[in-house]
C-alpha positions as CSV (number, residue, x, y, z in Angstrom):
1,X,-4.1,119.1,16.2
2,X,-6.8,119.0,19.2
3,X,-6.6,117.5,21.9
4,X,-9.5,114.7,21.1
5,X,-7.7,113.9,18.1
6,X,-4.0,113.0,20.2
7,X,-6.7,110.6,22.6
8,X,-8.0,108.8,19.5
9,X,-4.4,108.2,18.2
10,X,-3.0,107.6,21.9
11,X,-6.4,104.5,22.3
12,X,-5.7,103.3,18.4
13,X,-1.7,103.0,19.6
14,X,-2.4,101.5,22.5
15,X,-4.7,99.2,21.1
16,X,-2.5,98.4,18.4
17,X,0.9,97.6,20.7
18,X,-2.0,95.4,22.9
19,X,-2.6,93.3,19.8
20,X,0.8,92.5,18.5
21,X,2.0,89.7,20.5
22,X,-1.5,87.9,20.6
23,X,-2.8,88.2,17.1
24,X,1.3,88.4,15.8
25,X,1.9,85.0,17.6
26,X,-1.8,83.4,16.5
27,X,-0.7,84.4,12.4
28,X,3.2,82.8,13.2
29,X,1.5,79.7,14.5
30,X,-0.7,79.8,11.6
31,X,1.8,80.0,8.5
32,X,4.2,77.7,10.3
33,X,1.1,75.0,9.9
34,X,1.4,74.8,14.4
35,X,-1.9,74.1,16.0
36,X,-3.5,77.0,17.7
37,X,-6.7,77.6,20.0
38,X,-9.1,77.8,17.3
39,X,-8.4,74.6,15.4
40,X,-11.2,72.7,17.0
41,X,-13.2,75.0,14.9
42,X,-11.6,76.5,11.7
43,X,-10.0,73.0,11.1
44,X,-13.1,71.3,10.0
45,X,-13.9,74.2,7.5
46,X,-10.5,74.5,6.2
47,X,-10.8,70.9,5.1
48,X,-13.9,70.7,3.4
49,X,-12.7,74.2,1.6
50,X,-9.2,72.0,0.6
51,X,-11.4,69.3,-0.3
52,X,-13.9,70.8,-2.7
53,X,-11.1,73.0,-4.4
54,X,-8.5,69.8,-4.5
55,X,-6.0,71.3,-2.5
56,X,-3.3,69.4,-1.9
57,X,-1.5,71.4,1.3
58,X,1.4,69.1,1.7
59,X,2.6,70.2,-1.4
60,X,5.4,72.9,-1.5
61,X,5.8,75.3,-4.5
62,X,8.9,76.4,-5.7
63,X,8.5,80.6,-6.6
64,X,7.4,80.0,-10.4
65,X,4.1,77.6,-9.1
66,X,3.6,80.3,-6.3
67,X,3.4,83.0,-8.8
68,X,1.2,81.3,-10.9
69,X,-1.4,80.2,-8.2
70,X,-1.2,84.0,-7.1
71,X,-2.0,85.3,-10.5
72,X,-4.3,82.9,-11.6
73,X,-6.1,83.5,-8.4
74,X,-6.2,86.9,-8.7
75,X,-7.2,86.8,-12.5
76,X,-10.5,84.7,-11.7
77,X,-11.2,86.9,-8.7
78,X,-10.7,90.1,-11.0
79,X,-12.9,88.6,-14.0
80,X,-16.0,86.8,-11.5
81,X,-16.0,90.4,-10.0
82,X,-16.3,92.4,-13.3
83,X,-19.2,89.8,-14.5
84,X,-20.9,90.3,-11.6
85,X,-21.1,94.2,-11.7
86,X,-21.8,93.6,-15.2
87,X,-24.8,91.3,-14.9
88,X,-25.8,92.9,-11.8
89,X,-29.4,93.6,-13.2
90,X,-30.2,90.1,-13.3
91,X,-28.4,88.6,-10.3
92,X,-30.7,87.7,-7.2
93,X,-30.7,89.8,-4.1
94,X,-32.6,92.5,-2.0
95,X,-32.5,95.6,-4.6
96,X,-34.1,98.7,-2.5
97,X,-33.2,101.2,-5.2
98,X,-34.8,98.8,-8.1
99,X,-31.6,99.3,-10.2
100,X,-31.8,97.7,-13.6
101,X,-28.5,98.8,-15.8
102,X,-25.2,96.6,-15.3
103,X,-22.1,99.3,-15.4
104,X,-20.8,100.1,-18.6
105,X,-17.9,97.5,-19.8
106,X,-14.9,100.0,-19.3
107,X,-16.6,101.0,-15.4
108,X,-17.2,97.4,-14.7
109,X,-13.1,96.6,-15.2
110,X,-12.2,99.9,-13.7
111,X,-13.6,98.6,-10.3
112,X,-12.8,95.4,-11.0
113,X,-9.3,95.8,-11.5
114,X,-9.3,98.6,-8.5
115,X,-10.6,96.2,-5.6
116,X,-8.0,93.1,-7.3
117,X,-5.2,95.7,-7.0
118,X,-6.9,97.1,-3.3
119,X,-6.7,100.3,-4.6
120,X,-10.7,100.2,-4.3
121,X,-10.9,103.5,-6.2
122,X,-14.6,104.4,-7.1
123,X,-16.1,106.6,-9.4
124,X,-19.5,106.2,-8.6
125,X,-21.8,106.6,-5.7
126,X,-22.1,103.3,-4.2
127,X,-26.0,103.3,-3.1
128,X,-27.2,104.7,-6.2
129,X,-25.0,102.4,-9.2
130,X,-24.4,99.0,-7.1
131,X,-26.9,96.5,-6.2
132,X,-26.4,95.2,-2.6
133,X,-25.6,92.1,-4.2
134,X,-22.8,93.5,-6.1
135,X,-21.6,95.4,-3.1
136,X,-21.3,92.5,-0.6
137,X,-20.8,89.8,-2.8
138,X,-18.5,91.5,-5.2
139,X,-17.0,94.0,-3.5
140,X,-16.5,93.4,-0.2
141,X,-15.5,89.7,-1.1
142,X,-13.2,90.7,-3.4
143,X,-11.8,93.3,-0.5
144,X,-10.9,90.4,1.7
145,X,-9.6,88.2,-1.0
146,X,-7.5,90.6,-2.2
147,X,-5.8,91.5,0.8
148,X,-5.7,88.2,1.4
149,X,-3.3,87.3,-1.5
150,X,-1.4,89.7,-0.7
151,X,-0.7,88.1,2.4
152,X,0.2,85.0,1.2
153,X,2.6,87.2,-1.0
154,X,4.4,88.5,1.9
155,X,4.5,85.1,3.7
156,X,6.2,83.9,0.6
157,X,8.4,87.1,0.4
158,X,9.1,86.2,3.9
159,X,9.9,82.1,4.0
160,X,11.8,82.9,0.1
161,X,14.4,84.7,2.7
162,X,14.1,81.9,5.3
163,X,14.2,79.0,3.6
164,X,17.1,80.1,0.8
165,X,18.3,76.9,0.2
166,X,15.7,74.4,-0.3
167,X,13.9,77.3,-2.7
168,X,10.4,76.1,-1.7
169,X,7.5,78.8,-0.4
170,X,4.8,76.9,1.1
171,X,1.6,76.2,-0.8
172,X,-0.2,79.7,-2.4
């Protein structure tokens, strides 16, 4: 291993070991529903998203509803992605490489089902299948929403060992 390559992983350590106690105690404050510096902003935007999907976050789910919220979530996110790589053709957006063909049926699920499980296996080449619509409205949202409920699957795993006896995970 060069030398170059111990500095970058010496920085990306240090970096990392600098961001623990900042961003760890931000994302404790966070799932234990505390207030934190950003509020002032996020809070308005967290509301109207509650609001216009009828969340009701003073409602705790036992581990069944939890599950069910995760995989229902995850199904809809799996299934708006695959129709949108296969009606890419005739979804709006800036199309430099005037693409025309959706994926085929069993590509479209491939890469639907990859980014839902954040395996985000391709077997394409990006520029020259995907529309940029597809990639930054299907893909990369999908990346983040993904990862995302996974999240809120280890907060769960988490507060499932904390909070033994009353059984209740938080709201999905």
């Amino acid at each position: 291993m060069s030398a170059h390559s111990l500095v970058q992983y010496a920085v990306f350590l240090i970096c990392l070991l600098a961001l623990v106690k900042p961003v760890g105690g931000y994302m404790a404050r966070v799932f234990n529903g505390e207030r934190t510096a950003l509020d002032p902003v996020l809070k308005p935007l967290e509301r109207f998203v509650y609001r216009v999907g009828q969340v009701n976050t003073r409602h705790d789910m036992y581990w069944n509803e939890y599950a069910v919220a995760f995989l229902l979530f995850s199904a809809v996110s799996t299934v708006v992605l695959y129709l949108i790589l296969r009606l890419q053709a005739h979804l709006p957006g800036f199309d430099p490489v005037h693409l025309s063909t959706p994926l085929t049926p069993d590509l479209s699920a491939n890469t639907a089902f990859s980014f839902s499980t954040t395996t985000t296996w391709q077997s394409y080449g990006g520029e020259s299948t995907m529309t940029n619509f597809s990639q930054m409205v299907g893909l990369c949202s999908q990346n983040f929403m993904a990862g995302a409920a996974g999240l809120a699957a280890g907060v769960a795993f988490i507060r499932g060992f904390a909070r033994e006896k009353s059984g209740m995970l938080g709201n999905f």
